[in-house]
C-alpha positions in Angstrom: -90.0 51.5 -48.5 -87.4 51.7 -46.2 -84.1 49.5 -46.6 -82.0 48.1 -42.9 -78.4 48.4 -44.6 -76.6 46.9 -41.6 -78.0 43.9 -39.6 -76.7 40.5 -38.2 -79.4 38.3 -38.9 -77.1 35.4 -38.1 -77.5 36.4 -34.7 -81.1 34.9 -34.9 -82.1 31.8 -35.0 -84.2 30.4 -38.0 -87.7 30.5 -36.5 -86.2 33.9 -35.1 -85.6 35.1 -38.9 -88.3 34.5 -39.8 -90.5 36.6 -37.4 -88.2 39.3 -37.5 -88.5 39.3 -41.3 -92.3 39.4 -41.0 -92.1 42.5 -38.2 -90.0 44.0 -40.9 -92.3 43.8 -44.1 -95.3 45.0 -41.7 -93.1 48.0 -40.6 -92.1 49.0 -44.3 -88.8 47.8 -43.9 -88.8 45.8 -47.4 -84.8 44.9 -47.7 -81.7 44.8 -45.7 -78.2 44.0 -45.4 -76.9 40.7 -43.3 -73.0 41.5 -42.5 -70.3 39.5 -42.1 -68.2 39.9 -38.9 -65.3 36.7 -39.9 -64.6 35.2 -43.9 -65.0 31.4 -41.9 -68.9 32.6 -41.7 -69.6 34.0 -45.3 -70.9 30.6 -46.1 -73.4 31.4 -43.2 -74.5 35.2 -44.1 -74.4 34.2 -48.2 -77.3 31.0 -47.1 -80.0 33.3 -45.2 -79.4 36.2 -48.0 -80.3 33.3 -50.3 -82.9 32.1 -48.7 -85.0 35.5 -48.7 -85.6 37.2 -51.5 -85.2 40.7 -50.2 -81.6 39.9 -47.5 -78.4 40.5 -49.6 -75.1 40.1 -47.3 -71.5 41.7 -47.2 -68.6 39.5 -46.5 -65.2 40.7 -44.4 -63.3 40.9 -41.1 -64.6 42.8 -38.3 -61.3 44.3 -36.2 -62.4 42.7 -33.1 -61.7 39.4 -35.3 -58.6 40.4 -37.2 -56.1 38.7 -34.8 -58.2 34.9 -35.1 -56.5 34.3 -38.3 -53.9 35.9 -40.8 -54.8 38.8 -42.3 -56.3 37.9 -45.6 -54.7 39.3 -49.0 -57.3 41.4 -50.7 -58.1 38.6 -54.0 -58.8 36.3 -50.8 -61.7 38.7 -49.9 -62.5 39.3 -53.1 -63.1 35.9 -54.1 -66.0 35.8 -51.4 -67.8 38.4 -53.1 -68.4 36.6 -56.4 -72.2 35.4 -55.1 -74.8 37.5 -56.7 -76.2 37.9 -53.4 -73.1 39.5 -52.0 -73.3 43.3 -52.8 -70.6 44.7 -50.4 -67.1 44.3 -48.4 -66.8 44.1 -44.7 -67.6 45.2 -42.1 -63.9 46.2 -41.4 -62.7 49.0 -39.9 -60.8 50.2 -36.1 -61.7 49.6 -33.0 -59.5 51.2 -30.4 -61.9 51.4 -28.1 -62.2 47.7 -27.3 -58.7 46.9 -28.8 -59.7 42.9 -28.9 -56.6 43.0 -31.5 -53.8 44.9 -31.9 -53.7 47.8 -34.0 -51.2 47.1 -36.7 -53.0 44.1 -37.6 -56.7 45.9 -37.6 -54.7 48.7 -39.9 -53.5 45.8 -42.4 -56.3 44.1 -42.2 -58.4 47.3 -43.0 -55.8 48.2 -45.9 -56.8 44.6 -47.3 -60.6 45.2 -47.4 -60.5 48.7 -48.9 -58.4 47.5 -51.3 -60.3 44.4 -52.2 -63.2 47.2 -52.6 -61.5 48.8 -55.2 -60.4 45.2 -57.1 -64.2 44.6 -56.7 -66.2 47.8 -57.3 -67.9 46.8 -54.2 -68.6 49.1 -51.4 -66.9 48.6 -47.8 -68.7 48.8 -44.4 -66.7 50.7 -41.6 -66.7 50.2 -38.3 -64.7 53.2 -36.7 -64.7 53.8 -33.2 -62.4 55.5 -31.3 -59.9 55.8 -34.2 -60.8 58.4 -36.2 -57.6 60.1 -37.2 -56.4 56.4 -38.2 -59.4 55.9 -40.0 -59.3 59.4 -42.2 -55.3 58.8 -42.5 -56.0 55.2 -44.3 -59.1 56.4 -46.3 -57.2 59.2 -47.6 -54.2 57.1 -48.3 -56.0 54.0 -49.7 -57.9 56.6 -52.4 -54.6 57.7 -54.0 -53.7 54.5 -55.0 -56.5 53.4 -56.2 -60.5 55.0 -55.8 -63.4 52.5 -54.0 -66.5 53.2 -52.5 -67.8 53.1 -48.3 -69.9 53.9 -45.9 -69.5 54.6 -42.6 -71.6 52.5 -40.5 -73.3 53.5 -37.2 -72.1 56.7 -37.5 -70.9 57.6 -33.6 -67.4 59.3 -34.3 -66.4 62.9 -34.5 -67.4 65.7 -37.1 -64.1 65.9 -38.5 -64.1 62.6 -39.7 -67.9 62.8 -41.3 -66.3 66.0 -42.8 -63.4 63.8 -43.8 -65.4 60.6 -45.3 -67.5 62.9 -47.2 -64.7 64.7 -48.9 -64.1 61.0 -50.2 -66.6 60.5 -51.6 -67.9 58.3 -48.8 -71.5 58.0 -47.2 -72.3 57.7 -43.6 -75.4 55.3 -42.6 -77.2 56.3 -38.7 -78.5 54.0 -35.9 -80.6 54.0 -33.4 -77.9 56.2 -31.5 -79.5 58.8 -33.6 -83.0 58.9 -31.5 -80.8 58.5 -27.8 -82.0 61.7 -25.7 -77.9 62.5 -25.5 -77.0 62.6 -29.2 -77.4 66.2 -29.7 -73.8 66.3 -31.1 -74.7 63.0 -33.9 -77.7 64.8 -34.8 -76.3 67.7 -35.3 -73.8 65.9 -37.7 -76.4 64.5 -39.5 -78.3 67.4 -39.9 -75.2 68.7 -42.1 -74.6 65.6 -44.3 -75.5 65.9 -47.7 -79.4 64.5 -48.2 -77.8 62.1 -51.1 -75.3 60.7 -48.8 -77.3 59.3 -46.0 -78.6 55.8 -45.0 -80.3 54.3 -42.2 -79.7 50.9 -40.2 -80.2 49.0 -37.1 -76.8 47.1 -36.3 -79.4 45.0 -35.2 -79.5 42.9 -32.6 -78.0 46.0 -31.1 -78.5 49.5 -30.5 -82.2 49.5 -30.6 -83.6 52.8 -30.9 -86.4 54.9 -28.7 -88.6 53.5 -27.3 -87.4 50.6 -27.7 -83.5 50.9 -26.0 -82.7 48.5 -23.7 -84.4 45.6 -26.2 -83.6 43.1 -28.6 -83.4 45.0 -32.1 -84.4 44.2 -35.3 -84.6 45.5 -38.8 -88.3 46.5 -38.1 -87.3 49.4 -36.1 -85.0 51.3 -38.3 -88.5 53.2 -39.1 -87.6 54.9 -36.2 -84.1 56.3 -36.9 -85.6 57.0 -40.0 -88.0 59.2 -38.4 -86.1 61.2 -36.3 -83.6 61.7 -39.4 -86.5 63.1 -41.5 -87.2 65.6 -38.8 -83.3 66.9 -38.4 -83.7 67.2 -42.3 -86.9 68.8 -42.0 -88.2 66.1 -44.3 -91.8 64.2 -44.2 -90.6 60.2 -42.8 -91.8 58.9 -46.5 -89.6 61.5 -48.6 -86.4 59.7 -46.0 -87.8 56.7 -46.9 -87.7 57.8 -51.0 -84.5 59.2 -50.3 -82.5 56.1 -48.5 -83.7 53.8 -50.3 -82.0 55.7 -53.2 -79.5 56.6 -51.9 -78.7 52.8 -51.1 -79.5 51.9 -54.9 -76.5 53.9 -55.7 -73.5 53.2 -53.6 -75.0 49.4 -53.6 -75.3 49.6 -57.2 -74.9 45.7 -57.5 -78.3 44.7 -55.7 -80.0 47.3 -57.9 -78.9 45.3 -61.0 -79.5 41.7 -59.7 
């Protein structure tokens, strides 16, 4: 069984979710993760993880929303996370590329969810682009004060701060990016992360991977990240599948006891 750790499944419709659920179960794909972008829409992601047996959700501020609203303190975060369905924090992160807000309040506001990680136990979702010596510089900062768990989503950025988040302690989850004919350089990362600190997901709706770029995506094609992630590991598709799906038990250790 394969396991989607990062999709938006509130960017589908209803009669949408359900279909893209059912192209998932027929794919192997038997869980994933619904994430939340803004805390005024954990309501939303906490209702479809409810409604499926086999969604759980994440709840947090994505930096390209940091500057709608205050920055939250962390017990304000935390208190979202009290749903049994809710297993993890965020996604939060820095986003310098797009810099839709500005940068000390994406910093504070990512200072807010890691520490609401650690008051939880929770694992946090990052979204780093384009701000990886920011990134490593919090994460390393944030751990001394107190330790959390996190995974670096869609992993696009440098080796230095894979090398980084892994000296955390962190994990680093691939996309479809992984399977693009030009990502020599992320396989090569990936080829040299630890096997028991990998995941796989599909940012779906985006980011589908070959042969499907250009498309819609859905949680039904993270079988083929998967795939190509086997063979950079020199792995069968089903020992990835074993191995993910492990590895997600752990750092998610929450939707393993529910």
């Amino acid at each position: 069984m394969l396991i989607d750790s990062h999709c938006h499944l509130d960017y589908f419709n209803a009669a949408e979710q359900e279909a893209v659920l059912a192209h998932a179960a027929a794919a192997g794909v038997g869980e994933m993760v619904t994430i939340g972008t803004r805390l005024s829409q954990s309501e939303l992601v906490r209702s479809i993880a409810t409604a499926h047996d086999n969604v759980w959700c994440t709840v947090g501020i994505h930096p390209h929303n940091v500057a709608e609203q205050d920055v939250p303190a962390p017990e304000t975060i935390a208190a979202e996370t009290r749903h049994p369905k809710v297993i993890g924090i965020g996604e939060s992160g820095l986003d310098y590329f797009y810099d839709k807000a500005p940068r000390d309040l994406q910093q504070d506001s990512f200072r807010a969810h890691i520490r609401a990680s650690a008051m939880t136990g929770l694992p946090l979702c990052i979204h780093a682009r384009d701000a990886d010596d920011d990134i490593a510089s919090i994460l390393t900062d944030e751990m001394k004060t107190a330790p959390f768990r996190f995974l670096l989503h869609c992993f696009s950025s440098t080796r230095a701060l894979a090398e980084a988040a892994l000296e955390l302690g962190g994990y680093i989850s691939f996309s479809g990016i992984l399977t693009f004919p030009k990502s020599t350089e992320i396989r090569e990362i990936a080829r040299d992360v630890p096997k028991e600190r990998l995941l796989v997901e599909t940012d779906s709706p985006y980011l589908a991977p070959v042969p499907f770029r250009g498309r819609r995506n859905e949680p039904a094609w993270v079988a083929h990240t998967a795939r190509v992630l086997a063979e950079v590991h020199g792995i069968s598709p089903a020992e990835m599948a074993d191995l993910t799906t492990a590895n997600f038990r752990h750092l998610f250790a929450k939707a393993a006891s529910v």
